[in-house]
C-alpha positions as CSV (number, residue, x, y, z in Angstrom):
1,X,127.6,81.4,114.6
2,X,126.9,80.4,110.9
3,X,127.8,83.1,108.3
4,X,124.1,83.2,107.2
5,X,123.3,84.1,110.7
6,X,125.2,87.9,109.9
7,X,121.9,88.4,107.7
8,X,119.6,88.9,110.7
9,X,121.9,92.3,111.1
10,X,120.3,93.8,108.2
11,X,116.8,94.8,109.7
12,X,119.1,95.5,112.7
13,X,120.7,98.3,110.7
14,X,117.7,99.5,108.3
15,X,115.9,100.7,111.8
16,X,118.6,102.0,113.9
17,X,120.5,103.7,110.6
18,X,117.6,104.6,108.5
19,X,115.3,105.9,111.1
20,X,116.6,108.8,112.0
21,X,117.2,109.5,107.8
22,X,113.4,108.9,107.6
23,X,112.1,111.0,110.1
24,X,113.7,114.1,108.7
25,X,112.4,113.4,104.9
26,X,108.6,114.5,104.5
27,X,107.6,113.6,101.3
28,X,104.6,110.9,100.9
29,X,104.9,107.2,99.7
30,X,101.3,106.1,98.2
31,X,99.5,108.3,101.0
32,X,101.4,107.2,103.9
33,X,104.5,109.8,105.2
34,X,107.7,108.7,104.2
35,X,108.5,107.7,107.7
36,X,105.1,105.1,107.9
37,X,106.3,103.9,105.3
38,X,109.9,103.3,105.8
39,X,108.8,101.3,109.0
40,X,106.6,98.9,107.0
41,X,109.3,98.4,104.5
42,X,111.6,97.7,107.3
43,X,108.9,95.2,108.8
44,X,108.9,93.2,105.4
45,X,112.8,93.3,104.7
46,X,112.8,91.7,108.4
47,X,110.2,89.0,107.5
48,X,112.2,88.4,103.8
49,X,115.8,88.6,105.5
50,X,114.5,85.7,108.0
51,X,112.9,83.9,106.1
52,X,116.3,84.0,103.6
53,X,118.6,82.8,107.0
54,X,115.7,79.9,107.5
55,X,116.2,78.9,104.2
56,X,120.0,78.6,104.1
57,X,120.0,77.1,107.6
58,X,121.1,73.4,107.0
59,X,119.4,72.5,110.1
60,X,116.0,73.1,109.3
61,X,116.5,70.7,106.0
62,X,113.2,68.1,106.3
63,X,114.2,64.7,107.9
């Protein structure tokens, strides 16, 4: 396994750490509860994260 590849674990750990966090906190983030909220933030740290391992992948360099 490349280092880069160690990245994928941070989604991994903003849904099984920060989930329970969230579900206790009930403030609102722009109308959505804090836990909606922390979900879709998680969803688009996941898409950004992979997209960053893609990037630094050497094998997916264009031929």
């Amino acid at each position: 396994m490349k280092p880069h590849h160690w990245l994928a674990l941070i989604p991994f750990l903003l849904f099984l750490c920060g989930a329970p966090f969230a579900a206790r906190v009930q403030p609102f983030v722009l109308g959505l509860p804090f836990f909606l909220a922390w979900t879709i933030g998680s969803v688009l740290a996941t898409a950004a994260v992979m997209g960053l391992v893609f990037w630094l992948d050497p094998a997916n360099d264009a031929p």
